[in-house]
C-alpha positions as CSV (number, residue, x, y, z in Angstrom):
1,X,25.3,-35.9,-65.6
2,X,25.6,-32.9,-67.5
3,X,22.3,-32.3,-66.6
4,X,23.0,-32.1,-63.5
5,X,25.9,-29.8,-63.9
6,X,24.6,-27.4,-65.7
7,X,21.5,-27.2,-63.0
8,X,23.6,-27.1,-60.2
9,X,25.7,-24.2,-62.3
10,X,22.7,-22.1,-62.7
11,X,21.5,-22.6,-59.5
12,X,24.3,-21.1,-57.7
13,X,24.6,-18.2,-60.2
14,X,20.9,-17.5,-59.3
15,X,21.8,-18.2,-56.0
16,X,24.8,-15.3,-56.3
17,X,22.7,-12.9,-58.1
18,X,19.7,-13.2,-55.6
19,X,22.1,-12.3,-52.5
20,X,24.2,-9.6,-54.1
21,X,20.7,-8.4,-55.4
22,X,19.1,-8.4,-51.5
23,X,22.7,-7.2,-50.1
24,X,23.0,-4.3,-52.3
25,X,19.2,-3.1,-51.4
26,X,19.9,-3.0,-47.5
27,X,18.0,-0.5,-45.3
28,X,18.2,0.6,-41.7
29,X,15.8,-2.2,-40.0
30,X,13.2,-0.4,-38.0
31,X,10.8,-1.7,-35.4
32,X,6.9,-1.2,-36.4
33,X,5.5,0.6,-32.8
34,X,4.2,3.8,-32.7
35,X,7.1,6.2,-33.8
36,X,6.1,9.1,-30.8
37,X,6.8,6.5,-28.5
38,X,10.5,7.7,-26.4
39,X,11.2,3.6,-25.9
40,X,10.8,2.9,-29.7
41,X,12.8,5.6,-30.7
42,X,15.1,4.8,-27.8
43,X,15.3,1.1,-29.4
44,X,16.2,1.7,-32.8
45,X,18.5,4.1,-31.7
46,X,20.2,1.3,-30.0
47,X,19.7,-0.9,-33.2
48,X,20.4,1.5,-35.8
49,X,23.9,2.3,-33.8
50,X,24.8,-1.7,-33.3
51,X,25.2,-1.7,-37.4
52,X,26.3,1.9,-38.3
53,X,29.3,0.9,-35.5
54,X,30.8,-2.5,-36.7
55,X,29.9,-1.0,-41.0
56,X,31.8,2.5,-39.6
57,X,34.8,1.0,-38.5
58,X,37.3,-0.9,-40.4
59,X,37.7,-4.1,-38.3
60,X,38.6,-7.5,-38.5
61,X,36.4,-10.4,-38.0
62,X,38.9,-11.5,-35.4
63,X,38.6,-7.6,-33.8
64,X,34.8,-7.8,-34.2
65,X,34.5,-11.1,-32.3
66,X,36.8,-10.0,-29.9
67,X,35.1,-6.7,-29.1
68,X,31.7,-8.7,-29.1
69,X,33.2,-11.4,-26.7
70,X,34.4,-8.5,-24.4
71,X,30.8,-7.0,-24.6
72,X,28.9,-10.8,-24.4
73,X,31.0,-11.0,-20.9
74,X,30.1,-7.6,-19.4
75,X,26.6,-8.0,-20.7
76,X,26.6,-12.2,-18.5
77,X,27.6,-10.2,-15.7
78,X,25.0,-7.7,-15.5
79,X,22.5,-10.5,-16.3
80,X,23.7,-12.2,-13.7
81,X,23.8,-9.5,-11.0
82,X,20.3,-8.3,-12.6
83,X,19.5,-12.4,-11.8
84,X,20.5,-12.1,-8.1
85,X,18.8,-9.1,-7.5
86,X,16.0,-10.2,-9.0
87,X,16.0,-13.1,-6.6
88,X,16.4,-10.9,-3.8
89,X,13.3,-8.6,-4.4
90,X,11.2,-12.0,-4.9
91,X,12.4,-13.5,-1.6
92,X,11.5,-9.9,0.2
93,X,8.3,-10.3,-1.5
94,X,7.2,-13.0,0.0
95,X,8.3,-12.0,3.3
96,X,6.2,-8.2,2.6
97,X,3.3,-10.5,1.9
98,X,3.6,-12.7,4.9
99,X,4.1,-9.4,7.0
100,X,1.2,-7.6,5.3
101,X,-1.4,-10.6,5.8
102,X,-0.5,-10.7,9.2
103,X,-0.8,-6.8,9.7
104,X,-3.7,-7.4,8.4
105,X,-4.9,-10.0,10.4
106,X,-4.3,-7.8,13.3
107,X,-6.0,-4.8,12.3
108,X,-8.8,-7.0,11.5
109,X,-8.8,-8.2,15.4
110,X,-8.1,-4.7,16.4
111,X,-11.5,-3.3,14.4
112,X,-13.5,-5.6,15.8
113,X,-12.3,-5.2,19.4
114,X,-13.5,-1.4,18.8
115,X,-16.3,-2.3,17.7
116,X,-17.1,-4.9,21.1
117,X,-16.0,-2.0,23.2
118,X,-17.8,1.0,21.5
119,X,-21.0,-1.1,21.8
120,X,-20.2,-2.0,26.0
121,X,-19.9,1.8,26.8
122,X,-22.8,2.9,24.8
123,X,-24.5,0.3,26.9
124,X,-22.4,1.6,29.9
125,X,-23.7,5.1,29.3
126,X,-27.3,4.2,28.5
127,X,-27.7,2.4,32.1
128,X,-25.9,5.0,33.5
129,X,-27.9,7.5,32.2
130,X,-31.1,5.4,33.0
131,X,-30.0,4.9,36.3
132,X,-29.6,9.1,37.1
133,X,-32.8,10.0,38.7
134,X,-33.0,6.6,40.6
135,X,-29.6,7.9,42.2
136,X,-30.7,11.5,42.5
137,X,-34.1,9.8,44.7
138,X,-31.5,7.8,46.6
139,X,-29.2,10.7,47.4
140,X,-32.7,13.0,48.5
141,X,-33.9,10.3,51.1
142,X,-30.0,10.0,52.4
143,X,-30.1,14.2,52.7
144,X,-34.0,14.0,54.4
145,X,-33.0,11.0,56.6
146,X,-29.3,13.0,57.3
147,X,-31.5,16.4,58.1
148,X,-33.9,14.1,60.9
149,X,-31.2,12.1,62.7
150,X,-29.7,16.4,63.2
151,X,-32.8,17.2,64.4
152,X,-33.7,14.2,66.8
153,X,-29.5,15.0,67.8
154,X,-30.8,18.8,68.5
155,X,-28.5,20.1,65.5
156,X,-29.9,23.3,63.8
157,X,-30.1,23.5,60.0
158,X,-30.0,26.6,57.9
159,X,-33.2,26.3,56.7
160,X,-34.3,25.8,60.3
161,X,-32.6,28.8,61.1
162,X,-34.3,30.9,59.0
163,X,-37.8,29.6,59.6
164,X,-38.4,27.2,56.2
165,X,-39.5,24.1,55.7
166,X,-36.9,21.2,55.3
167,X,-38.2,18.9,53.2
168,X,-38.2,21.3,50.2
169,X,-35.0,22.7,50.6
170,X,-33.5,19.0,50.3
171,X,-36.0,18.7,47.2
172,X,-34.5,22.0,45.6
173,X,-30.8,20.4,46.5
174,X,-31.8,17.1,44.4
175,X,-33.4,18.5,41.7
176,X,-31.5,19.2,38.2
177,X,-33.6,22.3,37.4
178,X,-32.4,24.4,40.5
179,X,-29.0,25.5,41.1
180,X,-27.5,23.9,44.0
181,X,-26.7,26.3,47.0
């Protein structure tokens, strides 16, 4: 039992020795990031400040805890805001995403609409187009059969009038090379 006594005993003088030898040898705790970085420094800042404070001042433990309570409950409610507003920009999230699929289901539908109705007036324009000279031909027998029924009526034309034939003069008219009179 004295064995045991005296083991115990130079245990806890080892044990007081060790700590006042680690509590005597204390140094500022810094974090191991790059030390250019302006959040690092910004952090032990913060850290280095949170030990100088409570070592600076001559408090109680009963101060200190009050102090730290006072800071724990403005700290809970900043959480807790930061929590709900948190919560809010989630839920808006989702509803940006819903809104931005559908947007973009839309534009989709839109693009290819353009697309449909660029490809129906080029094909608009090409029969048009293709369909010009048949209409011109059309238009020069309406003109030649116009300038006959005037002349089976007894009506005078200008080119009549001045002695030329009619048949070319309702050629030029048709004719995209001539200027029209």
């Amino acid at each position: 039992m004295r064995t045991n006594m005296k083991l115990i005993l130079s245990l806890v003088v080892t044990m007081q020795i060790l700590l006042a030898a680690g509590c005597s040898d204390q140094k500022q705790a810094k974090v191991a990031v790059n030390p250019d970085d302006p959040l690092a420094k910004y952090w032990n800042e913060i850290i280095a400040k949170r030990f100088q404070e409570s070592a600076s001042k001559n408090t109680t433990a009963v101060e200190s805890a009050v102090e730290l309570s006072g800071k724990y409950a403005t700290l809970s409610e900043e959480a807790a805001t930061l929590r709900q507003k948190n919560q809010q920009l989630q839920e808006q999230t989702v509803t940006f995403e819903a809104q931005l699929r559908q947007t973009q289901k839309e534009l989709t539908e839109a693009n290819d609409l353009l697309i449909e109705m660029r490809m129906e007036l080029n094909n608009w324009k090409s029969n048009i187009l293709g369909f010009r000279e048949e209409m011109r031909d059309a238009e020069t027998a309406q003109l030649e059969a116009l300038l006959r029924i005037l002349k089976v009526l007894g009506g005078q034309t200008v080119e009549s009038a001045q002695g030329e034939n009619t048949s070319p003069a309702v050629a030029s008219l048709g004719s995209p090379a001539q200027p029209k009179p």
